[in-house]
DRENDRENSE-295771 format. One record per residue: residue in three letters; x, y, z of N, C-alpha, C in turn. Coordinates in steps of 0.001 Angstrom, whole numbers, plus 524288, in hexadecimal, padded with zeros to 5 digits. Example, Ala and Ser with C-alpha at 12.3 -4.5 7.8 and 13.67 -1.06 7.14 Angstrom:
<recs>
ALA833867E9C681E788300C7EE6C81E78833907F31C81E78SER832327F73681BA8835667FBDC81BE4832648001E81EBE
</recs>
This chain:
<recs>
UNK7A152BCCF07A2B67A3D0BCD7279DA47A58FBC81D79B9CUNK7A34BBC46779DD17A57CBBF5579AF37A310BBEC479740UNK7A665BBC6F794297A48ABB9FF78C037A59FBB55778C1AUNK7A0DABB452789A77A25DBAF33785A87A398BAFDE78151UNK7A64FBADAC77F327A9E3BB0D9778D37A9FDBAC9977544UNK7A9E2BAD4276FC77AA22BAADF76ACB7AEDDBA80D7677CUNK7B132BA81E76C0E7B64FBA2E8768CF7B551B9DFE7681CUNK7B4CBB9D22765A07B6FEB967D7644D7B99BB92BA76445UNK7BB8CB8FE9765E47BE9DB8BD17633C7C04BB8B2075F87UNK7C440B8AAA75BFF7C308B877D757A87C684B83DF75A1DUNK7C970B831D75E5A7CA31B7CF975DC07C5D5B7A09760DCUNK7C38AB7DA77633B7BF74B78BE765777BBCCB748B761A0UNK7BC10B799D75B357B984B7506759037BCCFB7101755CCUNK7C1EAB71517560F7C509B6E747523A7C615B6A0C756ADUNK7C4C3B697175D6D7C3C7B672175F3D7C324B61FD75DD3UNK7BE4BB63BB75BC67B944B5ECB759DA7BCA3B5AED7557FUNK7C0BDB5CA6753797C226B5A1274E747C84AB570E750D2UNK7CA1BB5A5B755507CFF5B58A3755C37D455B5E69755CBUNK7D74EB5EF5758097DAB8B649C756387DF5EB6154754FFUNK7E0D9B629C750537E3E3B5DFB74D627E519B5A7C74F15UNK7E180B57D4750847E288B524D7529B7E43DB514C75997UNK7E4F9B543775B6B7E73EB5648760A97E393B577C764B0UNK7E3E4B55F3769BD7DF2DB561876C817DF1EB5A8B7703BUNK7DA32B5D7F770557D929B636E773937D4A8B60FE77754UNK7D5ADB63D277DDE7D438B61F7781BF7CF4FB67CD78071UNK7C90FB6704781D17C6D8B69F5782C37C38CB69D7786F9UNK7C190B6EDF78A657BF92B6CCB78D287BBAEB73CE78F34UNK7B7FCB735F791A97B5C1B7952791E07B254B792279759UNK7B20EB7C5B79B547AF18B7D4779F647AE95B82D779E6AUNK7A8C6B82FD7A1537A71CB88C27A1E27A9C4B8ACB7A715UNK7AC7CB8F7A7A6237AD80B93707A9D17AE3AB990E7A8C3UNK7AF12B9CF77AA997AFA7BA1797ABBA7A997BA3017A885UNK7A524BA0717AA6A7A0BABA1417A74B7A0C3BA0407A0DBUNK7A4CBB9DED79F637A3F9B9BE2798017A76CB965F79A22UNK7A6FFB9528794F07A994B8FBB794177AF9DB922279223UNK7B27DB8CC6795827B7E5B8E96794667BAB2B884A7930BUNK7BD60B8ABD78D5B7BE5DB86917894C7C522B84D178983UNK7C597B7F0C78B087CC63B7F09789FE7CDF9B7A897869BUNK7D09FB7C8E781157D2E9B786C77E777D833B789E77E7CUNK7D9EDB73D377F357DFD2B71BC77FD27E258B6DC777D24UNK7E62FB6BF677AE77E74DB662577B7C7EA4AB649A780BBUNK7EB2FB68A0784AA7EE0DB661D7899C7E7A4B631678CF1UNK7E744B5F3F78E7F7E1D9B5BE7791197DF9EB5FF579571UNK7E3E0B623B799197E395B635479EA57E21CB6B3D79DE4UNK7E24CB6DAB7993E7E31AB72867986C7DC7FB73A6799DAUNK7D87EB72C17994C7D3ECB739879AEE7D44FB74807A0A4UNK7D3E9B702F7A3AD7D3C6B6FE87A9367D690B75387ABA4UNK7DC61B77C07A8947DFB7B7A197AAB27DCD9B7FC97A8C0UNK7DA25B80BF7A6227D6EFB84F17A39B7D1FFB85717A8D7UNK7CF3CB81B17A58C7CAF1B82A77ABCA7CD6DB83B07B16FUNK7D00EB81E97B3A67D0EDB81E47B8297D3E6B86B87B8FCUNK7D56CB89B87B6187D80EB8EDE7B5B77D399B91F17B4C4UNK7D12BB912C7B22C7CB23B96097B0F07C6C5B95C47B481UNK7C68CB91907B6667C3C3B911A7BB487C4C3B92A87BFD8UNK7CB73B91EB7C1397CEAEB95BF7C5727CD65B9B7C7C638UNK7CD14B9FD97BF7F7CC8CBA0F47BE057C882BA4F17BEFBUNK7C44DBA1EB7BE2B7BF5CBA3707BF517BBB3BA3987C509UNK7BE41BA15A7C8DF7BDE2BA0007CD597BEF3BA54E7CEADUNK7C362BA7DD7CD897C4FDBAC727CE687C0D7BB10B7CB7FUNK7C168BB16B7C81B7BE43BB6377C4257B88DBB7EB7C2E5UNK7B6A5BB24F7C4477AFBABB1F87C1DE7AC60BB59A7C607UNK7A8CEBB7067C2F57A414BB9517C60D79FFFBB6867C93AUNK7A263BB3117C63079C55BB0157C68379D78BAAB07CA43UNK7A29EBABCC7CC687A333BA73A7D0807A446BAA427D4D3UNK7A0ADBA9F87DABF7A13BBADDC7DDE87A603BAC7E7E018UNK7A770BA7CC7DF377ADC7BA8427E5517B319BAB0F7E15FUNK7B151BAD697DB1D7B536BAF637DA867B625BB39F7DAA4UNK7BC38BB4FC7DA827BD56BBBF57DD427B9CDBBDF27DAA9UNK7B971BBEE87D6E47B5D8BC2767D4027B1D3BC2D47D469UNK7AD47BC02E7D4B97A8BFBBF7B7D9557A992BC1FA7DE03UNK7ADDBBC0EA7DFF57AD9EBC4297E7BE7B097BC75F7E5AEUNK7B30ABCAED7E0F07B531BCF997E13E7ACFCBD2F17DFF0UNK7ACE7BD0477DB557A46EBD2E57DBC37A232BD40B7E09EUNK7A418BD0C67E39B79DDDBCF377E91D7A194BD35F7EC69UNK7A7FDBD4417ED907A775BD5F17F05C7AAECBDC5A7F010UNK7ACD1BDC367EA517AFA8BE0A27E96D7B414BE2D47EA7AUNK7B68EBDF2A7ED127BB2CBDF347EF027BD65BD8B37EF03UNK7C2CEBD8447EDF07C470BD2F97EEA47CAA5BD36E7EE0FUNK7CC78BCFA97F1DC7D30CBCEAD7F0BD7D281BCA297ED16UNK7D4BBBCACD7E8B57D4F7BC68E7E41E7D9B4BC30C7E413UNK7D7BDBBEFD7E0D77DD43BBBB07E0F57E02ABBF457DB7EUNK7E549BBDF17DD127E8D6BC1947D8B07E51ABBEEA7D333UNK7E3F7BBC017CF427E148BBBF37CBFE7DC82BBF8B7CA45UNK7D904BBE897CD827D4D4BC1E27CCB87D7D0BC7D97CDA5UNK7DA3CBC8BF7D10F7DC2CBCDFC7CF807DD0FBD0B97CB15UNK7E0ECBCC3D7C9C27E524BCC3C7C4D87DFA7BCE347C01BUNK7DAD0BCA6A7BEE57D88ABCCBE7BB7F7D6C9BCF157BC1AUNK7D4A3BD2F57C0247D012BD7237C15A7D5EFBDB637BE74UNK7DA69BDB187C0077DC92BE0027C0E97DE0DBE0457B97EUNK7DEACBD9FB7B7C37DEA5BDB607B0977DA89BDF367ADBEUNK7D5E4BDAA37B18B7D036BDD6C7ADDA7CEF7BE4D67B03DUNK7D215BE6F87B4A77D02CBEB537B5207D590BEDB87B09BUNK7DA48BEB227AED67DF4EBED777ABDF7DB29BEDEE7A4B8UNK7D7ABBE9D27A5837D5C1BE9167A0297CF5DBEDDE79F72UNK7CF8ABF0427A3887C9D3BF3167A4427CE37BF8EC7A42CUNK7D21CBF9EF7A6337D54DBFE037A4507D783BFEBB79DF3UNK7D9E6BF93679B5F7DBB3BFAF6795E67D654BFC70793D7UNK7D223BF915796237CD98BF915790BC7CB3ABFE447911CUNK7CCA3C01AF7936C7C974C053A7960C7C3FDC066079721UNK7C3CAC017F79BC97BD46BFFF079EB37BCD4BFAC179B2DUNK7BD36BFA8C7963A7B99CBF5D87924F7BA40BF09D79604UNK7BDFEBF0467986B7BD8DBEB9E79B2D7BD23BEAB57A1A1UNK7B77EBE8E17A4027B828BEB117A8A67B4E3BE5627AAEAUNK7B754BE38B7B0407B609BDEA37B12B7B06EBE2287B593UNK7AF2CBE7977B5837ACEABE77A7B96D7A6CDBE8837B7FAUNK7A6BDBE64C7B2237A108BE64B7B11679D27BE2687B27BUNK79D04BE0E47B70179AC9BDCC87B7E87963DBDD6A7BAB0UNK7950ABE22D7BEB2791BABE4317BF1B78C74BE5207B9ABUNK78F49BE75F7B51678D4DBE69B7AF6178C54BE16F7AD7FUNK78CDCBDE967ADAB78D4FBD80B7AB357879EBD6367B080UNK7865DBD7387B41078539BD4A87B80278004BD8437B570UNK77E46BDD897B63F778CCBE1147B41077757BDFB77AE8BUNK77AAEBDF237AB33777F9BDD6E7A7407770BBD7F27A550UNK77701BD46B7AB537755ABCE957AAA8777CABCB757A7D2UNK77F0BBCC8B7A5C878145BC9EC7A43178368BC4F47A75BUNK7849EBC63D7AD567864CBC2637B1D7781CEBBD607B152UNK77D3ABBED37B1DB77B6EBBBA27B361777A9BB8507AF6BUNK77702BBAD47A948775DBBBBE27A4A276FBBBBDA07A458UNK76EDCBBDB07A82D767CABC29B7A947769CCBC8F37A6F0UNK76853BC8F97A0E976AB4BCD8479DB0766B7BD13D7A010UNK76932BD64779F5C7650EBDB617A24676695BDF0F79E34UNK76348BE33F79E0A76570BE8C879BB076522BECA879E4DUNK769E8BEDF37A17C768DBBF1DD7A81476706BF67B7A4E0UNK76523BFA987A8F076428BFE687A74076889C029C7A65DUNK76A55C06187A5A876E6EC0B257A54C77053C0A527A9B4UNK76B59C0C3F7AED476EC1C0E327B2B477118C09BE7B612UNK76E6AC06B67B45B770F6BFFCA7B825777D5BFEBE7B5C9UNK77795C01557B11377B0BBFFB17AD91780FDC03687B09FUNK77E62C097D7B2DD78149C0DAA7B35D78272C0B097B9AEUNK77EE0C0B0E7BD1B78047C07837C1B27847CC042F7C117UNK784EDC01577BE9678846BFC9E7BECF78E1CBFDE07BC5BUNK78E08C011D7B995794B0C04187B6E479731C03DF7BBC5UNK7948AC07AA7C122796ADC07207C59D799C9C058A7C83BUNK79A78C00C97C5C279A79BFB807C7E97A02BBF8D37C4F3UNK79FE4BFC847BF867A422BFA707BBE77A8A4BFEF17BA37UNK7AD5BBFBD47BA2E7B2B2BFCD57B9367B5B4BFC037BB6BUNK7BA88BF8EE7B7C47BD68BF6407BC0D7C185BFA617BEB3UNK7C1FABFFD27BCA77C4F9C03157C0E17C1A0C02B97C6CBUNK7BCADBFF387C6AE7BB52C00667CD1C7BE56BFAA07D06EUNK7C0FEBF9B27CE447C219BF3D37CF407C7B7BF61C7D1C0UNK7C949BF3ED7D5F27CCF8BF55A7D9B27D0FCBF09D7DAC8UNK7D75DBF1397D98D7D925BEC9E7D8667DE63BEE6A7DDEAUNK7DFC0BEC727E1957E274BEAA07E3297E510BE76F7E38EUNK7EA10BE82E7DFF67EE92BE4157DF1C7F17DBE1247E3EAUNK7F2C3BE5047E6F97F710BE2E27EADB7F2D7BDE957EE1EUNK7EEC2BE0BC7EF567EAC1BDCCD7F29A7E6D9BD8217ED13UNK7E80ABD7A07E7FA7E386BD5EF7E4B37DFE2BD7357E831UNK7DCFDBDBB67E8267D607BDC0F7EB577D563BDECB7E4E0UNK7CF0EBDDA17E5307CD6BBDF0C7E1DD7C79EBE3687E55AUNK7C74EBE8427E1FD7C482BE9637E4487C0A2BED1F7E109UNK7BA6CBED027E2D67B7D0BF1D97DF777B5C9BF6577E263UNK7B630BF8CE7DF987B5F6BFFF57E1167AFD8BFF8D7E11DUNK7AD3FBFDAA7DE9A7A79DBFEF37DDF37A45CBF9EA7E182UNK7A103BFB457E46879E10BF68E7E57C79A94BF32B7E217UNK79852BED327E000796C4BEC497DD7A7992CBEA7B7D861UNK79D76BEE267D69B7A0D7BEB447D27F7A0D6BE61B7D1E9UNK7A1EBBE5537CDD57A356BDF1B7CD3B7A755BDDB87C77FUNK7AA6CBD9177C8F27ACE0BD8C17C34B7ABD1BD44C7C103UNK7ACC7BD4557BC0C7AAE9BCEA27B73B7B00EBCE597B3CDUNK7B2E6BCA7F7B57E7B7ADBC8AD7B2FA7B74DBC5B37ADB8UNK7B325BC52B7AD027AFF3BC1147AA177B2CBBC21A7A2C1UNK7B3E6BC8757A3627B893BC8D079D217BF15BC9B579E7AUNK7C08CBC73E7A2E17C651BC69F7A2D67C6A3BC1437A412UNK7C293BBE7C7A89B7C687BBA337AB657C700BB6CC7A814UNK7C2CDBB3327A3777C3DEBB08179FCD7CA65BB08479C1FUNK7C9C7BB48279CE57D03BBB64679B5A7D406BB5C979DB9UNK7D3EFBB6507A1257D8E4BB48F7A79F7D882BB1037A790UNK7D323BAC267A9027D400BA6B47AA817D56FBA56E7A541UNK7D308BA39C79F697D6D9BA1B579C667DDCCBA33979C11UNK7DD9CBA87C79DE77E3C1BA89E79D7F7E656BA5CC7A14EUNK7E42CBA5C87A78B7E50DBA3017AC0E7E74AB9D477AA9DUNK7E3A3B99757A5FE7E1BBB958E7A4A77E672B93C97A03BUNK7E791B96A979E537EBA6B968A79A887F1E2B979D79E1CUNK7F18EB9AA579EBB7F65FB9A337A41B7F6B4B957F7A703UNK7F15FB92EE7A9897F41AB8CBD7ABBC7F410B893F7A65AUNK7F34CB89967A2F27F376B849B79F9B7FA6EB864A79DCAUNK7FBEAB8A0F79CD880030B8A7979A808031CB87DF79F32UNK80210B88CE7A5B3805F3B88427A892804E6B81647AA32UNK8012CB7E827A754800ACB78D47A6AB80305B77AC7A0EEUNK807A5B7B4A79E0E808E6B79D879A3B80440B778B79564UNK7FFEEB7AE0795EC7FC40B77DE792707FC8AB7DD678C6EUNK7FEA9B7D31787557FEDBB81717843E7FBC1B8141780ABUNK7F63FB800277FFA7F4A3B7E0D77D9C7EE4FB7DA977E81UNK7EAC3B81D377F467E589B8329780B87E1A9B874077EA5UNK7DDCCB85D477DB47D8B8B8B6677D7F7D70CB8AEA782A5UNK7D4A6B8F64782C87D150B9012787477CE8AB93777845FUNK7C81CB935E785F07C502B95C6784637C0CAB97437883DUNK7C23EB9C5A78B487BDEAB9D9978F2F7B9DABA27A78D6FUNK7B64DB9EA778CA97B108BA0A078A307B2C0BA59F78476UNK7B6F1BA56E781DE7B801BA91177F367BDD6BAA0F78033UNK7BEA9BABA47855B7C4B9BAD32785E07C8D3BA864785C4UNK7CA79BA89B780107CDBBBA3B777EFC7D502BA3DC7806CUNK7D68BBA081782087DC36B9F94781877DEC6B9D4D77D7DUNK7E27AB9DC677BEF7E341B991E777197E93EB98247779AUNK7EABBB933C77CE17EFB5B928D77E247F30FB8EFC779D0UNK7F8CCB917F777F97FAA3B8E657742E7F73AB8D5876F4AUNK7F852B897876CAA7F5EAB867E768AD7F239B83D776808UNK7EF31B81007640E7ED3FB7C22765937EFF1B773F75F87UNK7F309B74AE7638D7F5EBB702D75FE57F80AB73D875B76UNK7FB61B795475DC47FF8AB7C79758E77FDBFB804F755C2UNK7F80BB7E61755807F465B8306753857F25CB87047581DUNK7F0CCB8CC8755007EEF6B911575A7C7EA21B8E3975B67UNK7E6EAB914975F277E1FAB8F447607D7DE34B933675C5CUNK7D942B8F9E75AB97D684B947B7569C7D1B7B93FF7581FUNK7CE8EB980E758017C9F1B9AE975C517C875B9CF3758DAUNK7C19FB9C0B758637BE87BA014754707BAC4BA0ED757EEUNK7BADFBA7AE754AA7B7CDBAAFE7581C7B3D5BAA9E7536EUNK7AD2EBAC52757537A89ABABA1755A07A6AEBB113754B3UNK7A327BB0B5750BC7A162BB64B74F7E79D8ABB6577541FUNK79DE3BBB907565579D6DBBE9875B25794B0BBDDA759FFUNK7931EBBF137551578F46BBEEC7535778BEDBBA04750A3UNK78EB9BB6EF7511278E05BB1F674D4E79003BACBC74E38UNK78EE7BA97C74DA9790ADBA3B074E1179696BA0A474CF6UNK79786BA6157477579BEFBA333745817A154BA676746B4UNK7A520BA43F744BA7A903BA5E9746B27AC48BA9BC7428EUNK7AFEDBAF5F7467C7B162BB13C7429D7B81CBB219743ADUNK7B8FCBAEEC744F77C090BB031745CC7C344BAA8D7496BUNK7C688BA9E17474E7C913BA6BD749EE7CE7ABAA1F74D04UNK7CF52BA7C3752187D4B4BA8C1754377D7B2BA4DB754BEUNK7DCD6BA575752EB7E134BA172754347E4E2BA4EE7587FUNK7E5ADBA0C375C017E97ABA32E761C07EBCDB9F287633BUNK7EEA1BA05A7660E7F1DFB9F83767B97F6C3BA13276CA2UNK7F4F0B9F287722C7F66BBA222776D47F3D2BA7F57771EUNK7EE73BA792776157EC68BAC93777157E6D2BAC45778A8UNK7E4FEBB12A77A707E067BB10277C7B7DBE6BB4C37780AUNK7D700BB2B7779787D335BB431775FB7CDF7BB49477B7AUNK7CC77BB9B8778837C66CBBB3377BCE7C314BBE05777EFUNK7BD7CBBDE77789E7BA3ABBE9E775C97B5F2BC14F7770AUNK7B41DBC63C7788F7B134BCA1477C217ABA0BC90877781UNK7A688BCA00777497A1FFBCBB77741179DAFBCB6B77729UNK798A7BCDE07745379418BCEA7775C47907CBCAA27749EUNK79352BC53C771C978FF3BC2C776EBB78D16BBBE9774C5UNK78EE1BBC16778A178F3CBB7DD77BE378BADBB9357802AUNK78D0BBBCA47834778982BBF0B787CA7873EBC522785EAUNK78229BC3EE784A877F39BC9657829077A72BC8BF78323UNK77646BCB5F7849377072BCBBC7837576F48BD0C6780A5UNK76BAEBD0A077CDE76718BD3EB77AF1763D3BD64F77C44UNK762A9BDBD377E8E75F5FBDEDC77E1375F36BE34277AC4UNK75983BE3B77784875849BE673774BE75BABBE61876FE6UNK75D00BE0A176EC876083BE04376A2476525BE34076BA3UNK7671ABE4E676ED076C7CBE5D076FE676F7EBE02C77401UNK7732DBDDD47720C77742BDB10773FF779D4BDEEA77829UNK778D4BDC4877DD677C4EBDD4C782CD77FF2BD8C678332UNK785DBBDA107832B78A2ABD5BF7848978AE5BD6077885CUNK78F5EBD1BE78B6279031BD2387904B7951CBD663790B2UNK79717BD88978EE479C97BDBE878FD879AA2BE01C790BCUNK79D67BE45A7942C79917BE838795CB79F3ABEB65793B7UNK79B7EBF074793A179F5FBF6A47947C79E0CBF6F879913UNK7A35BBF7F879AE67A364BF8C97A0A57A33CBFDE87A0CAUNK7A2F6C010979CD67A1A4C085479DA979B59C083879D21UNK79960C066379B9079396C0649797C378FDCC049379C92UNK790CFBFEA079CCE78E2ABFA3B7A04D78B39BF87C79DD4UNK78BD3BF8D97983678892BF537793DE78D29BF2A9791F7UNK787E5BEDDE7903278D1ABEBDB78CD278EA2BECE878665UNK7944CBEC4C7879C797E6BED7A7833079432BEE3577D40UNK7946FBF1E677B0879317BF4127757D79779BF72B77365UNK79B55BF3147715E7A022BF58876E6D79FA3BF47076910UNK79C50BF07A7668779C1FBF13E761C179FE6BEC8D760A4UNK7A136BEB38764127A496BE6A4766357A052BE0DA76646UNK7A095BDCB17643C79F70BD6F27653B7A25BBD4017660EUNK7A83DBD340764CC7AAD5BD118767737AFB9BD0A97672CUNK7B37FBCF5F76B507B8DABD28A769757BAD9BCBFB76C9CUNK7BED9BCCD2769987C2BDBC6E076A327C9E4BC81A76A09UNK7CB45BC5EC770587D049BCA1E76FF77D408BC4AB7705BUNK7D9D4BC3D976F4F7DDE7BC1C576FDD7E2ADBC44977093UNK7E3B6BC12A7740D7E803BC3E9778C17EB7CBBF0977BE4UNK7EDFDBC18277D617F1D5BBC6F7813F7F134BBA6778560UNK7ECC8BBD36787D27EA57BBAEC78C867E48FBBADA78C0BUNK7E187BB7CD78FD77DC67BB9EF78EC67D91FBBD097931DUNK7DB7CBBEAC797057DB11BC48B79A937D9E6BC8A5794E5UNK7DE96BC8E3792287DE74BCF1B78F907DA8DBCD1A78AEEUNK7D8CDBC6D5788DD7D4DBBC5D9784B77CF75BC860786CCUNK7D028BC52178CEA7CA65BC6F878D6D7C828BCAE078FDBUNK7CD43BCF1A792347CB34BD477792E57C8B3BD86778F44UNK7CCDEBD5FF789DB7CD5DBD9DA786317C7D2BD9B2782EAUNK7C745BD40F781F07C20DBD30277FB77BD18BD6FB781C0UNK7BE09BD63B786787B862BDA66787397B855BE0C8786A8UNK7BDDFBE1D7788B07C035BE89B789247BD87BE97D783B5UNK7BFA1BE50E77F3E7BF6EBE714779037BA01BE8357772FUNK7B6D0BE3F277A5F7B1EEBE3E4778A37AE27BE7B6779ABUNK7AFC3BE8F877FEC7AD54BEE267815E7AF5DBF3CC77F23UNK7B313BF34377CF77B5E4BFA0077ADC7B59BBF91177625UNK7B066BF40A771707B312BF4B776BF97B7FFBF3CB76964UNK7B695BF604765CC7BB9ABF44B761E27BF80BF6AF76091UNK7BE0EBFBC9761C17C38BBFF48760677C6C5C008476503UNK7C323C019A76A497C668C01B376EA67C77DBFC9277012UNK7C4ECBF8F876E997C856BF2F6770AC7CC83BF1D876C5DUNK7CC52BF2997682A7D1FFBF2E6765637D5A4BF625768C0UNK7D5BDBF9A2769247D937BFCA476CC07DA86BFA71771F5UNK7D783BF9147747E7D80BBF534778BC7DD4FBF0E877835UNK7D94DBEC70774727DD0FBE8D2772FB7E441BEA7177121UNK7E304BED8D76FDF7E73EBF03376DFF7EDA6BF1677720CUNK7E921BF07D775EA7ED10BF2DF77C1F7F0B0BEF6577E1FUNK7ED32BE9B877B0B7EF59BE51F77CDE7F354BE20377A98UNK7F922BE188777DC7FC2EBDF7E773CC7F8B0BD919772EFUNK7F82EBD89976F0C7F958BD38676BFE7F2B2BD19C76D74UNK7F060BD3CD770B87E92DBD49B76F0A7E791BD4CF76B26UNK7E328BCFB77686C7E201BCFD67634D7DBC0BD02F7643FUNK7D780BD3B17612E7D3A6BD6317631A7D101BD42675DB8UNK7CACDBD2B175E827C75ABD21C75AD17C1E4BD35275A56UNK7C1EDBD76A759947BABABD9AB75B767B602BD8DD75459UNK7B267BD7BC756F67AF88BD64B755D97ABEDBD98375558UNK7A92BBDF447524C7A5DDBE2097539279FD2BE0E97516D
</recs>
């Protein structure tokens, strides 16, 4: 379920000219599989970003075998460090409000229809019905007093890939505040932070038409988080039908809500970037309702 998403900058391009005169530290490495963006005027606020999202990810990724999440896949059982706990047990709290829309255990799904590895397929029905098997995070077994994590089903597997972007920038923003730094974007692949100001002004972010080149909204924020769920980044074509990467985890296809793309703001970006997908997979009227659950959640769908 990872996205690449359609925000922008706009100070990256006022960059080029000066931000009133005042100097912004930029700097960008690829991780959690996208590029992850940090502007500051503190010099040292990059370094303290990466090295927190990389911590981060050491822990969460799929795709790095020495992390838990890798040996919770291979072996279905695992005592976790309290972190990784901490998010398995959010994202199964966020697969209960959404009811199912959000489920880290489609990964079995993401892996058959050649999204993992990007060799696109079009399984057949019953490959499709096989593999449900395999998904919901009520099979996911959480022992608190011991953090073990455990699965009921053999074969399961999970893809953190639409919460952790959201934890490590929040992670990331938590040490910069506790280096006294008030004063940052972060931009991981889409799931943005926008700490404090920039030089008194909010930070302002334009979003791109979901269909098109150009842009259709600007956001101004300020100490808040922004995520951006759509079909328009990871998708292939067959038979003139668009397959995205977000699956229904009831279906085992992917998402056809009538939905292209939903863009949420919130105070953290755990609940930006859960919500982003819950919304995207349940539409627009049950993801209004959704959002709804959440105080001071600001929701923008795109149909």
């Amino acid at each position: 379920m990872r996205r690449f998403i359609v925000l922008l900058f706009y100070c990256s391009i006022v960059l080029l000219f000066g931000c009133q005169n005042q100097k912004l530290y930029k700097d960008t490495q690829l991780m959690l599989g996208t590029f992850v963006e940090v502007i500051s005027p503190h010099r040292q606020a990059p370094g303290i970003v990466f090295a927190e999202i990389k911590r981060i990810e050491n822990l969460l990724s799929k795709y790095n075998p020495e992390s838990e999440v890798s040996k919770l896949n291979k072996l279905g059982n695992l005592k976790a460090s309290p972190e990784t706990f901490y998010i398995i047990k959010r994202a199964k709290e966020f697969w209960q409000v959404s009811d199912g829309a959000f489920d880290i255990t489609v990964a079995p799904l993401v892996d058959l229809w050649g999204f993992t590895d990007k060799k696109y397929y079009l399984p057949k029905e019953e490959e499709i019905k096989d593999i449900l098997n395999l998904v919901g995070a009520n099979k996911i077994i959480l022992k608190e007093l011991e953090n073990v994590i455990k699965f009921s089903v053999s074969g399961m597997k999970i893809d953190l890939g639409a919460i952790a972007k959201g934890y490590a920038v929040d992670c990331a923003v938590k040490k910069l505040k506790e280096n006294n730094i008030k004063s940052c974007l972060i931009n991981a692949g889409g799931q943005i932070y926008a700490l404090g100001d920039k030089f008194g002004l909010a930070w302002k972010i334009a979003v791109r038409n979901p269909r098109g080149k150009d842009l259709m909204d600007y956001l101004v924020i300020k100490d808040k988080a922004v995520s951006t769920s759509g079909d328009y980044e990871q998708y292939f074509i067959k038979g003139k039908k668009r397959y995205a990467h977000i699956f229904n985890p009831k279906t085992g296809y992917p998402t056809d809500s009538g939905v292209i793309s939903v863009t949420v703001i919130a105070q953290d970006g755990i609940t930006c970037d859960a919500l982003s997908t819950a919304i995207f997979v349940l539409g627009k009227e049950k993801g209004q309702e959704l959002a709804q659950k959440f105080p001071g959640v600001e929701v923008r769908i795109i149909e």
